[in-house]
C-alpha positions as CSV (number, residue, x, y, z in Angstrom):
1,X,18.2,-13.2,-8.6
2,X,16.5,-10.1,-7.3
3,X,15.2,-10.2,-3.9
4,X,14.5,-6.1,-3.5
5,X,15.9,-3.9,-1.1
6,X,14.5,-4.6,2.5
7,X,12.8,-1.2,2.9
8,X,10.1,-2.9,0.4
9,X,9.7,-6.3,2.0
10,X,6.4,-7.0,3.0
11,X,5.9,-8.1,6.1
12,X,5.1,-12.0,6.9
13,X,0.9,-11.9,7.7
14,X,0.7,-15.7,10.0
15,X,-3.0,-14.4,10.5
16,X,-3.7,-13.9,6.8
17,X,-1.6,-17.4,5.7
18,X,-3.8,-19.6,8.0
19,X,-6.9,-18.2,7.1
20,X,-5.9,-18.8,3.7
21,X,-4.9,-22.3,4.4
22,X,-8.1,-23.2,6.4
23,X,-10.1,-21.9,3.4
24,X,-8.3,-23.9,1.1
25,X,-8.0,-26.6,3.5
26,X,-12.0,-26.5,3.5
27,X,-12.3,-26.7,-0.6
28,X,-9.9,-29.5,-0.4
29,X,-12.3,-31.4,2.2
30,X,-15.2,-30.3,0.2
31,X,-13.9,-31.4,-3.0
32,X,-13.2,-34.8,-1.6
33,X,-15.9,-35.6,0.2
34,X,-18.3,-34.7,-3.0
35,X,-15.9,-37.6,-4.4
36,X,-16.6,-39.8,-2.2
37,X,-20.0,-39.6,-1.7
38,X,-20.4,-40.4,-4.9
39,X,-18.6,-44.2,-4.8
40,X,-15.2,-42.8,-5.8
41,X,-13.1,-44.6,-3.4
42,X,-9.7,-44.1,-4.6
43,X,-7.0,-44.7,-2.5
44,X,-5.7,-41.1,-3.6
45,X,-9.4,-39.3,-2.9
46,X,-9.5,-40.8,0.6
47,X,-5.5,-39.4,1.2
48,X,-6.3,-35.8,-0.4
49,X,-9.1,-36.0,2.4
50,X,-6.8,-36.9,5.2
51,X,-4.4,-34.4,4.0
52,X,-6.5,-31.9,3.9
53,X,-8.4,-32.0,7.3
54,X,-4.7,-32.3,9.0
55,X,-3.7,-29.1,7.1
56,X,-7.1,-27.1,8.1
57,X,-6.2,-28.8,12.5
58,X,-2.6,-27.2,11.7
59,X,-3.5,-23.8,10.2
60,X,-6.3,-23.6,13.4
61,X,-3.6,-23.8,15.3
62,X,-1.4,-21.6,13.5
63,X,-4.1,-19.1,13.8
64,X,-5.0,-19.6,17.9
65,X,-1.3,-19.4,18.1
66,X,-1.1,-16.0,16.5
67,X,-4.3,-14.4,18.5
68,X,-2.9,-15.7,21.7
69,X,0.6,-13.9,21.0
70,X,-1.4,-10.9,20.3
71,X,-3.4,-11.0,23.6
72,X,-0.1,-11.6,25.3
73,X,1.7,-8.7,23.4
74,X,-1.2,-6.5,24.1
75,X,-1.2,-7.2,28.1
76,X,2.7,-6.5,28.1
77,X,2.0,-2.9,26.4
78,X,-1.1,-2.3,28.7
């Protein structure tokens, strides 16, 4: 298993993860809601709906999380 040296790790991005979970937590909700607007009730639709619009609450989190850290990093260096 190669892992690479950590001089070429890239760094973690929390700002660009959520964003990309809200967007895909947003085609999920779209995706299901198209569903059921047309009659498909399934149990599984309905949960993938659910799922979905408590992933895109947690990733807005993740994300208000991240800015305030940076306000708060920012006042400490100012």
């Amino acid at each position: 298993m190669d892992i690479g040296s950590a001089t070429s790790a890239t760094p973690y991005r929390p700002q660009a993860s959520a964003v990309d979970g809200l967007q895909d937590a947003q085609a999920r909700t779209e995706a299901a809601s198209e569903q059921i607007a047309s009659g498909n009730l399934d149990p599984a639709v309905v949960l993938d709906l659910t799922s979905a619009q408590v992933d895109f609450a947690a990733n807005a989190k993740v994300l208000q999380a991240t800015q305030e850290n940076s306000r708060r990093l920012l006042d400490m260096l100012a």
